[in-house]
C-alpha positions in Angstrom: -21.7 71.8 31.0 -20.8 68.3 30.4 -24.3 67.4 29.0 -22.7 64.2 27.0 -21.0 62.9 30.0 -23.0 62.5 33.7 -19.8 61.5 35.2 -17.9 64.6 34.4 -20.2 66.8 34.9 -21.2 65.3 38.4 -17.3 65.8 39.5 -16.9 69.0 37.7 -20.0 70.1 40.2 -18.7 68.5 43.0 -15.0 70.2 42.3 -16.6 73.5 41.4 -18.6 73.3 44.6 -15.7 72.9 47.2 -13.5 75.3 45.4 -16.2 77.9 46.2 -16.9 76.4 49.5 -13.1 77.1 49.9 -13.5 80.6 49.4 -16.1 81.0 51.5 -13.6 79.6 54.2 -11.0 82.1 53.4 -13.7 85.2 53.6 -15.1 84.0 57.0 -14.3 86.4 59.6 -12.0 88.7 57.6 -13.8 92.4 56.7 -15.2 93.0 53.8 -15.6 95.7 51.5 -19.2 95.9 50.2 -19.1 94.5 46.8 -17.0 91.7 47.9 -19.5 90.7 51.0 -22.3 91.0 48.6 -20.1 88.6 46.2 -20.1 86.5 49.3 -23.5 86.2 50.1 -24.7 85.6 46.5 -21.9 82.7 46.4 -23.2 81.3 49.7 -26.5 81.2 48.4 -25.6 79.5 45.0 -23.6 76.6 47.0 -26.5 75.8 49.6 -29.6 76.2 47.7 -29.0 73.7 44.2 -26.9 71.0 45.9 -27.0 67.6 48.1 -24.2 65.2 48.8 -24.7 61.6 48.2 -23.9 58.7 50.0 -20.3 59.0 48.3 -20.4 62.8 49.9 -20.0 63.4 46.7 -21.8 67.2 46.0 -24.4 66.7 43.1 -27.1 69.1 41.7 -30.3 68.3 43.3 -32.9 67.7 42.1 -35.4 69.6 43.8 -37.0 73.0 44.0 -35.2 75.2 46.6 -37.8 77.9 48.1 -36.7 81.4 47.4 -33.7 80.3 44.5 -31.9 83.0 43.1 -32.4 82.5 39.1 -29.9 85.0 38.1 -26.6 86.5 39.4 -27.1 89.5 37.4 -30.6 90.2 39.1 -30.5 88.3 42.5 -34.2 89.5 43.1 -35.4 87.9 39.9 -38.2 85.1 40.4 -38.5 83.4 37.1 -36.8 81.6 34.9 -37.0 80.3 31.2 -36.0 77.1 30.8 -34.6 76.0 27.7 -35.0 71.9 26.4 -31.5 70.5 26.1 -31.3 68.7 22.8 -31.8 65.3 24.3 -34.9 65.9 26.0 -36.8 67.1 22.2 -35.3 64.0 21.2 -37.0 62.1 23.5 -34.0 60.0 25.2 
């Protein structure tokens, strides 16, 4: 996503980040059938555990661990995670 390019990818996250905050507006209220208030939930919990808004209010990744993340949208229950290095950081820079 963007790893050459911090300035894309912080307003590709921010962009990403209120489209889904928009649908979360357009859900609110209406019913639901069960997949798609699951879907709901599980996008709710994606947007408000991994992100903070800077002084810009500009929504970035944080940089923080967030008790109780969900690693994986396939298997919300999942605790663990492997963590692959990103080119750059076996590099060293």
């Amino acid at each position: 996503m963007c790893d050459d390019d911090a300035a894309a990818g912080k307003v590709l996250v921010d962009a990403l980040t209120r489209d889904g905050t928009a649908v979360l507006g357009v859900l609110d209220g209406r019913e639901l059938g069960a997949v798609l208030a699951k879907t709901g939930v599980l996008l709710a919990t994606v947007l408000g555990q991994d992100l903070d808004a800077g002084a810009d209010r500009v929504l970035t990744v944080a940089r923080r661990v967030a008790p109780d993340r969900v690693f994986s949208i396939v298997d919300p229950q999942a605790r663990r995670a492997t963590v692959k290095p990103r080119p750059t950081d076996l590099m060293g820079t």
